[in-house]
Structures are given as C-alpha cells and as structure tokens.
N, C-alpha and C positions, 0 to 999 in steps of 0.2 A: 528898447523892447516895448511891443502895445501888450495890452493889457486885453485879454476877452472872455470869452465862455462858453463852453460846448452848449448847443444847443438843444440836445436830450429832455433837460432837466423840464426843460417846455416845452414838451412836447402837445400838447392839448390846443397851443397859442398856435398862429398862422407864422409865418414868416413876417408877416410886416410887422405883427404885435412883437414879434423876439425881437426884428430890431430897436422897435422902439422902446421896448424896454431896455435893449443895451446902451442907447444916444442918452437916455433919461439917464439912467443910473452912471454913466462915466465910464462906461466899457468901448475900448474901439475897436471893438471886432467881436467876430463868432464864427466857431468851427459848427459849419451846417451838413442836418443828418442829413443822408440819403438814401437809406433803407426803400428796398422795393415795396411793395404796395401790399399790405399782409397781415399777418398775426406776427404779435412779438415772438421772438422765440427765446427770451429771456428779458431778465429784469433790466433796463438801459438799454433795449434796440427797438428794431421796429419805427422808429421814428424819421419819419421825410419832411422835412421843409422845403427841400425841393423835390420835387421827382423828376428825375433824367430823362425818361421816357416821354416825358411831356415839357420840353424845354422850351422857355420863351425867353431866348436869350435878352432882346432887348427890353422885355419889360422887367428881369430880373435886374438888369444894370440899371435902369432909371430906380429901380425900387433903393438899392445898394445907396446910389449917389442920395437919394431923396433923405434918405436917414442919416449920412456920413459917418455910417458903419464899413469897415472892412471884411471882407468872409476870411481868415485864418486859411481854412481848407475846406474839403469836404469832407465827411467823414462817412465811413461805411466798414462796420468790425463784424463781418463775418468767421466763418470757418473754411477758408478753401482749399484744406486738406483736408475735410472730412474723409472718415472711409466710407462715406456713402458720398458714392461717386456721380449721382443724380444731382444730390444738393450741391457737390465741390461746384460741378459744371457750371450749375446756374449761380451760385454766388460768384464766380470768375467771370461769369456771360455779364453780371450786372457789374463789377469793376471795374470791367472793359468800357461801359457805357458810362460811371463815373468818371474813371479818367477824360473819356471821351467829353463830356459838361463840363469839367475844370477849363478843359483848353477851351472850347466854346464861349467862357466864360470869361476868363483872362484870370481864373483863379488856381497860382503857382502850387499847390499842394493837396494831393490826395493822402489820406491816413486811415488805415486799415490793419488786421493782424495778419501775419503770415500762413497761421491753422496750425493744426495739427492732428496728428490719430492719437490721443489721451491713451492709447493702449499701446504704442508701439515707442522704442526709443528713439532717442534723437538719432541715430545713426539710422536707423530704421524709415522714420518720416524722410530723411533726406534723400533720395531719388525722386520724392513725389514733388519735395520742396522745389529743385530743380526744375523739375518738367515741368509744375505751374510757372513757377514765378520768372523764370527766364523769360517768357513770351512777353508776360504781364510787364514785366521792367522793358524788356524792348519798345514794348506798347507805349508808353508811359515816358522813354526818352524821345521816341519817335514826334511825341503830341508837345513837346516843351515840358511833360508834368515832372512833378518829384513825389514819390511815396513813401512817406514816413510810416513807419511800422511801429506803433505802441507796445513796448513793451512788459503787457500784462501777461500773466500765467494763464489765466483765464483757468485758475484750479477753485472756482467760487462755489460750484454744485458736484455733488456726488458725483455723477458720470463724468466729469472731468477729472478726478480723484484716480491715480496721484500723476497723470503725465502733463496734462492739463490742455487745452483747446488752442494755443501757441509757442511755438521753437523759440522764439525772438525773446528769450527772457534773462539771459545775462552777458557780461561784457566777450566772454570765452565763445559764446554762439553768436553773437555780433561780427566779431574777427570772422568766425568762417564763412557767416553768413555774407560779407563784404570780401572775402577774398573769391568764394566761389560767382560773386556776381557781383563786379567789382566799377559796375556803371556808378555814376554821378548822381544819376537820379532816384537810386536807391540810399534811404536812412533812417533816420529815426524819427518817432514822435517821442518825445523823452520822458516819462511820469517816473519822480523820484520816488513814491509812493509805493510803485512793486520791488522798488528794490529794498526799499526800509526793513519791509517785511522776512525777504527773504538774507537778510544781516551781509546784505551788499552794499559797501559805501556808494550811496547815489551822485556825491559832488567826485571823485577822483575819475572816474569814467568820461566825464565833458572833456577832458581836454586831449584824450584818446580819441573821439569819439568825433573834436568839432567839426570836420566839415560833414557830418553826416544826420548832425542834429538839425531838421528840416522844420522841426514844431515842437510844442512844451504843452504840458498837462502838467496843471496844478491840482494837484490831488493831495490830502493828505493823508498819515495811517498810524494808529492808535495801539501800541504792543501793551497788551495785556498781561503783564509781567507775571501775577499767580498762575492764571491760565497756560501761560509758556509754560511756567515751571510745572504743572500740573499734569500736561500733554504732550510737552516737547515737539522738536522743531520736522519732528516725522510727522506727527499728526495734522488730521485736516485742519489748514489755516485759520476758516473761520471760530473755532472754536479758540485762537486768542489773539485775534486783528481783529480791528473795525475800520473801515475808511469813515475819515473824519473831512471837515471844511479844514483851506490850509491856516492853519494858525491852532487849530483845533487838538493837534495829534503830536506825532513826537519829530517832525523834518521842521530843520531851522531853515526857512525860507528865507534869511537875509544872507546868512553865507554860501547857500545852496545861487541862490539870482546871482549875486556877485561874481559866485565863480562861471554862470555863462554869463556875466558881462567882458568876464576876465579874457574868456574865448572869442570873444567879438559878435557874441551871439546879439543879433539886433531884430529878431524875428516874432513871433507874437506867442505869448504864453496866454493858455485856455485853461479857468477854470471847469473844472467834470463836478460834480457835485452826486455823490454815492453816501452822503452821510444821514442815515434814516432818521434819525432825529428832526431832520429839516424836511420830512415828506409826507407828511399827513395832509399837506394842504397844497394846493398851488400859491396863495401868499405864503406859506413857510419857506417854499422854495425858491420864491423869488427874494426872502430874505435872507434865503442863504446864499446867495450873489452878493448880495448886500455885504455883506458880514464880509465873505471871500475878498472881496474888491476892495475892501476899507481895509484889511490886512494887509492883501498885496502889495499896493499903489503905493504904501511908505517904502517900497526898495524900488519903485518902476519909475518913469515916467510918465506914461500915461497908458 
C-alpha cells in the first residue's frame, strides 16, 4: 500500500508546492482536487489543483515525474443528485470532464459521491441514482477509469439533516448499488471513519467488498460518549463526533490496514485531514500530515 493525502487540506499551495511538500515529508502520492473554478460551497471543497478545463497534459506528467510523487485519483465530491436539477447537470457536465483528465492523464481513478435529495428516501432517490450514474459509469468504463465512491453521509449541516447529501453510506446500499450497476469500474473510495460513527463495523465489510475497494481515506472519528448518551444516535451527529487525525480518534488503524492487506488490497491509502484542531494555520495543517503520516507508515510501507 503507498501511503498519501488528499490534497484539500492545501488548498492555498499550487500543485507543485503540494507535491513538494508530499516528496519532503515521505508521502508517495496525492489524491488531487478538481473542483471547477468558484466559490466553495462548503467547508473542504472548492479546491483545484488541477483544472480540467485547462488541461496540460504534458506539462502535468513532467510536473508528476519531476517530484516522484504519484496522484492517488482525482477527486471531485459534489452533489449530482441534487434536486436542483441546474446544479445536478453541471456537477455531472464537470465529472464528465474529470473522468475525461484522468484518462488523459494516465491517472487510473476518479472519486466522487453518488448525491442525494436529503429530503427523499433511499427508495425515492433511486430512479434518479440510475438515470445519472448509469451514463456516468459507462462513461468511465468506456475511458479505462474506475469511480470510487466515498462513502460519507454527507449529514455535516442542517440542510443535509437527516437524509444526508449521499446514498452510498452502508454495506446494505452498496449491495444494491453494485447489483443495479454491476460494472468493474464502479466501487469504492473506503473512509472507515463514516462508518465508526454510524456503529457499523468498518473492517468486516473489506472483505465483502474487495474488488470494489478502488481507494482508501484515512480519516479518523472521535465518539463523544456523554454527548451519545446525552442525545442519542437520532440526533444530529455533530453534536457527539468529531473527525480527528488517524491515530487521534477511536478506529484502530493497525487491525483496520491489515485487514486490507489481508484482501490483497495494494492500492494507496489518502490521508483527508477534517480535524479543526490542526486549522488555524497553514503550518498547523501541514503538521497534521506530519503527525498522520508518522502514525500511518508503522502499518505501511511506504
């Protein structure tokens, strides 16, 4: 497994500075944003290091080789089951164009969420599920790509409160998810972290799951035990989780690695870095790579 980290958390940096600070610090690789050209529309988006739109394929590969950095994937986590059917289009129209950069690229994995309407039930979002993402995945085998799908709730803000902004968030809507659209090049991006929270074993699913697990997020998350008991498991989340740095929270990241090594998983796991503690500054943040990477690396190899 390599060892890397979403590329978000620096967002301010160019892309040459992200690599070079991941060659510096002993990272070999980075899952890079691709966010269109904009206002954030939440906390952890908005961010391009590359922009598709303006593709230089070969001077991105000499950049790549120059640093002997790997790019993970690209990432782009919008909502393209919005019910606001303006936004769905155009965050679909720019995935299209991501995928479209990966294979230009020669880089094997796009990672995105599936959407959702936070007001309708899973039953409900699924005809819309369908009608996007069938194309999208054709699209996506067509080009050589695979799209791993993160599976977060995305229930972080009120208006997500309580359906949440993506389907893709347990092993039971996996299954259906992969039987209604049962291409190769649909799977996972795997973050044990949403599942902690939601009191789903994170390591028993890898082995249900391995050929579908496409990319890893290391993320961790922090259960606030009085808080649980104070609010319970109805209430909105934030009031008792925290994402934390991994080592930081409550996922035991050596039995957690081991069990995707036990899967054959050899693919590269990204640290995310969502732990506020470490954001008041751009040095904080870059220490908490630091910190992440000096965790991880005792189960990795590099």
């Amino acid at each position: 497994m390599k060892l890397g980290f979403v590329s978000t958390i620096l967002g301010e940096l160019s892309l040459e500075e992200v690599l070079e600070f991941a060659a510096k610090t002993g990272y070999s690789s980075v899952e890079v944003m691709c966010w269109p050209p904009g206002k954030a529309e939440r906390r952890y988006s908005g961010v391009s290091h590359i922009d598709v739109n303006q593709l230089d394929v070969g001077s991105l590969k000499e950049l790549f080789a120059k640093h002997g950095v790997m790019i993970s994937g690209l990432g782009y986590y919008p909502n393209p089951l919005s019910s606001d059917r303006d936004e769905a289009e155009t965050t679909v129209t720019h995935l299209h164009q991501v995928i479209d950069a990966a294979s230009e690229l020669g880089i094997p994995v796009v990672n995105s969420f599936v959407g959702r309407d936070p007001t309708l039930s899973v039953e409900a979002n699924w005809p819309r599920f369908l009608e996007t993402w069938r194309p999208l995945i054709d699209h996506a085998e067509q080009k050589g790509i695979k799209i791993g799908i993160e599976n977060c709730p995305m229930l972080f803000t009120l208006d997500e409160w309580p359906g949440g902004k993506n389907l893709a968030t347990t092993p039971a809507i996996w299954r259906k998810m992969f039987e209604a659209i049962p291409s190769p090049a649909f799977g996972l991006n795997f973050d044990p972290s949403h599942l902690i929270w939601q009191q789903i074993d994170y390591i028993a699913p890898l082995a249900e799951f391995r050929d579908r697990i496409f990319h890893v997020h290391a993320k961790d998350a922090r259960i606030e035990k009085k808080a649980l008991d104070d609010h319970g498991v109805l209430s909105y989340p934030k009031l008792w989780h925290t994402p934390k740095l991994p080592g930081l929270g409550d996922i035991r990241w050596g039995p957690f690695l081991g069990a995707l090594a036990d899967i054959g998983y050899d693919g590269h796991v990204a640290v995310e870095v969502e732990d506020r503690a470490f954001e008041g500054s751009l040095e904080k943040r870059k220490e908490a790579l630091v910190i992440s990477g000096r965790h991880l690396i005792q189960f990795l190899g590099g």
